[in-house]
N, C-alpha and C positions, 0 to 999 in steps of 0.2 A: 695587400693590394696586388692585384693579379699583373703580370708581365704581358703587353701586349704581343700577340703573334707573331712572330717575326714575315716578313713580305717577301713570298716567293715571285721570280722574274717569269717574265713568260715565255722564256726559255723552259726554263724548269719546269713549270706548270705542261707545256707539250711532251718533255720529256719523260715525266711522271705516266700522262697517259699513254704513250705511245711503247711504255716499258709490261706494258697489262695485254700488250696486242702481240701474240708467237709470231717469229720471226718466220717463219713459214706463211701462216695471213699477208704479213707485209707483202713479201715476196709475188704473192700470186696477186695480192692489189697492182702491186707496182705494173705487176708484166700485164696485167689487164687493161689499165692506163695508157701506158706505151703503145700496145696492138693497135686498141683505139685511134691512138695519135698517127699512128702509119695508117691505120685506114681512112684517115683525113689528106696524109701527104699523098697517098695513091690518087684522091678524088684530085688534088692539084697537078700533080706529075704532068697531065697532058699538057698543062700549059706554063710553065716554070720549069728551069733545069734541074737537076740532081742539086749541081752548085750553089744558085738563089735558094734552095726549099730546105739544105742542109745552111744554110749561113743564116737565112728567117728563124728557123727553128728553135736555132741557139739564142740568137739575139734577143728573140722575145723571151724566149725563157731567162734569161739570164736577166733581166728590165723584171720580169715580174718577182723574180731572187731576190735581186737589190731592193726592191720594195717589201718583201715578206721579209727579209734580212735587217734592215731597217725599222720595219715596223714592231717586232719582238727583242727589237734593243740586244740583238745576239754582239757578243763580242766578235772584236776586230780580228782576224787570222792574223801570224806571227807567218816572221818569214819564212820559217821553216813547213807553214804548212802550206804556202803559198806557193813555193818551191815544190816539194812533194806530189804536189797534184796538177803539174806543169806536164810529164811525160803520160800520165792517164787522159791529159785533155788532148792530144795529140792523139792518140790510138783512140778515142772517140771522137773527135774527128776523121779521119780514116775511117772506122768501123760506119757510122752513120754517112757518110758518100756512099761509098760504094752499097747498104741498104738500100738508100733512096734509089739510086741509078737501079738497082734492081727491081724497085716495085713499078718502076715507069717501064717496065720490059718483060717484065714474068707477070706472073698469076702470084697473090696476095700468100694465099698457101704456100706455094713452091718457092718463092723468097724466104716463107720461116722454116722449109724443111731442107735449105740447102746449108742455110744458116746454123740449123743445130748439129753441126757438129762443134759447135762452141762449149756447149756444158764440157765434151767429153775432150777437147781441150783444157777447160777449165781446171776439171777435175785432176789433172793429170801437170798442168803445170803451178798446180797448189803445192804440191806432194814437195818440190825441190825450194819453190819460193816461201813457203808459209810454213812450212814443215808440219803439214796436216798429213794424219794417216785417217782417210777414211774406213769404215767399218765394212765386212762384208755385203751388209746391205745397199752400203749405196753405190759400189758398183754393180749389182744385179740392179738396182733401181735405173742405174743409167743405160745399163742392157738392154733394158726392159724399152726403157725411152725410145735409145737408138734403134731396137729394132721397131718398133712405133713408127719412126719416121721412114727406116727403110721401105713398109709395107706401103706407107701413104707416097712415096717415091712412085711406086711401081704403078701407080692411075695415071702417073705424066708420062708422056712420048717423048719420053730422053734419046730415042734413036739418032732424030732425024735434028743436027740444030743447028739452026739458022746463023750467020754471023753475028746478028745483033742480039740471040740469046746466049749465044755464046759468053761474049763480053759481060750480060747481066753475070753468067753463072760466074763469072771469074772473079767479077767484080764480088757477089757477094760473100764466094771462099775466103774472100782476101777481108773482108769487113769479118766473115768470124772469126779466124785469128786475133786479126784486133780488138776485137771486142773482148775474147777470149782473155788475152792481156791487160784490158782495161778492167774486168771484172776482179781480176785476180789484185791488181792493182788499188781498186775498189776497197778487198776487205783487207788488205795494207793496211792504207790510211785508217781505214776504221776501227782496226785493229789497235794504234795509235794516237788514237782519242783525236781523231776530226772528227768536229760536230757532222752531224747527217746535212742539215741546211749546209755548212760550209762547202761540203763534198759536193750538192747537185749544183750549187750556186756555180762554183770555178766547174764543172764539168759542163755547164754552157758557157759561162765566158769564155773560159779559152780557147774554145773551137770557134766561137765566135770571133776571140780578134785574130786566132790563126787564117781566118775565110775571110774577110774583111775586107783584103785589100783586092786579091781576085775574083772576090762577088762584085766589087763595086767596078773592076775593069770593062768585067762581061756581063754589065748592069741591067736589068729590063724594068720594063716598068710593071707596079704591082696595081691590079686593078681595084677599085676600091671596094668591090664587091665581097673579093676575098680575102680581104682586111680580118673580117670576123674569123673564119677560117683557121689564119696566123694567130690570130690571139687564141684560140680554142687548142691549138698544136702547142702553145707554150704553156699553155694551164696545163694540158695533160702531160706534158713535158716534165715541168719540173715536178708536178704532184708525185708521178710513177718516180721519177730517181729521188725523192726524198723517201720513198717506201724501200725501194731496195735499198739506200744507204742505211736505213734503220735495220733492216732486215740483216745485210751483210755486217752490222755492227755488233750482233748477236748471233751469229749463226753462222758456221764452216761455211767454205765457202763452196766445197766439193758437194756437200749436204743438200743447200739450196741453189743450188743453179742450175738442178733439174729443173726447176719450177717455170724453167726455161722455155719446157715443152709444152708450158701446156698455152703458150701464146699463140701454138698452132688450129689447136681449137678455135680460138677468139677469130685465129684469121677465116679459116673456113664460115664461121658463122656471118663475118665482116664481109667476105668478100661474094657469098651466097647473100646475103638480104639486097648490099648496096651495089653490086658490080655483077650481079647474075653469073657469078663461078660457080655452079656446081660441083658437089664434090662425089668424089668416085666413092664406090661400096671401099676400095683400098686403104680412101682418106679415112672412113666412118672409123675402120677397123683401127686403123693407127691412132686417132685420137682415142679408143677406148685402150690400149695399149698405154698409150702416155698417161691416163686418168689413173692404169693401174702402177705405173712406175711412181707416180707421187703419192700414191696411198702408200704404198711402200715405204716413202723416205721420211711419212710421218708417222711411222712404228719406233 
């Protein structure tokens, strides 16, 4: 008499497939997702603060977590990982304000090419946290990047800056850093066997109840129109960090977060269809620059 099957969870069963998918793919899903979703927060920016659009953000994603979380009967996080992922929701937190304030003040581009200098933080603060030695390659991969972004720099008129770009740019130095932190932070936990769902789950909740009480001070009202909107920024939300949590759960952390750059592409294309930025012969060159840094990092 034959043994029935034994009954895999549907946990297991996404795990299964999502273990068949290079951690590299993930990666570039992920940051394709995200782009996306900031080229939704840009279209609202004119009318919502940094503060409402980064507190929405989370909140819906975190409401759509609890329901995919729930619905695949994922086990419960122990305190230790709930702990754990308390100082990474804080630096995204941080890192996502100061993004938003900048896409409501710059050009969609120039937000993701002020911002990467984060990979070459990343990379660099792997080395002492994680005790990662990456390979000759991918510091030339990141060279490669960075000077990517420096040539697409050179199309903006960084001479002359106004007060209020000022503040964008500073604001969003200060988000790569933190981001910079939060990534690293990222293949920590992952490193330590948090589920990928747990990891996006608490990386909106707790920026969420960290914004919570200062969103609802300096409360506006949300129009019903762009309702759809909100829920479209939290699908694309939590899908893209459940890609990179997979991603980062198999793969250096210095390795892939180049994959970083090539969000700039996405914004150029984002910010050329829906927002008429045109991009300079500088940008063109820099994005093929960046397309050759990630061919690189998949050698």
């Amino acid at each position: 008499m034959s043994q029935p099957e034994p009954q895999i969870s549907r946990p297991a069963r996404a795990a299964r497939f999502t273990a068949s998918v290079p951690p590299f793919l993930l990666g570039l899903t992920g940051i394709a997702l995200l782009t996306a979703m900031d080229g939704v927060v840009k279209e609202l920016s004119p009318r919502y603060s940094a503060l409402h659009l980064t507190f929405l953000r989370f909140a819906v994603t975190a409401a759509m977590g609890a329901l995919l979380f729930l619905a695949l009967r994922a086990p419960l996080p122990d305190r230790g990982v709930i702990t754990g992922n308390l100082l990474r929701g804080v630096m995204v937190a941080l890192s996502t304000l100061g993004f938003f304030y900048g896409l409501a003040v710059l050009p969609l581009a120039e937000v993701f090419i002020i911002s990467f200098i984060a990979p070459l933080l990343v990379a660099l603060i792997a080395i002492p946290l994680l005790g990662e030695r990456p390979k000759p390659m991918v510091y030339l991969a990141l060279a490669l990047g960075f000077a990517g972004v420096m040539v697409t720099a050179g199309g903006f008129k960084l001479a002359t800056i106004a007060p209020e770009r000022a503040l964008g740019i500073a604001a969003v130095l200060g988000c790569a850093v933190a981001y910079a932190l939060s990534i690293v932070l990222l293949r920590q936990r992952a490193k330590r066997g948090d589920p990928p769902l747990t990891i996006a789950l608490f990386q909106s909740a707790i920026p969420a109840a960290i914004l919570a009480l200062p969103a609802a001070l300096f409360w506006a009202p949300i129009a019903s129109a762009d309702w759809p909107a909100f829920i479209l920024i939290g699908a694309l939300g939590l899908a893209g960090h459940v890609a990179l949590a997979l991603a980062f759960a198999r793969g250096e952390a210095s390795r892939l977060v180049a994959v970083e750059y090539t969000g700039l592409i996405w914004a150029i294309l984002i910010g050329l269809v829906f927002f008429s930025e045109m991009p300079t012969p500088q940008a063109m060159l820099g994005a093929a620059l960046i397309i050759g840094a990630c061919w690189l990092l998949r050698r």
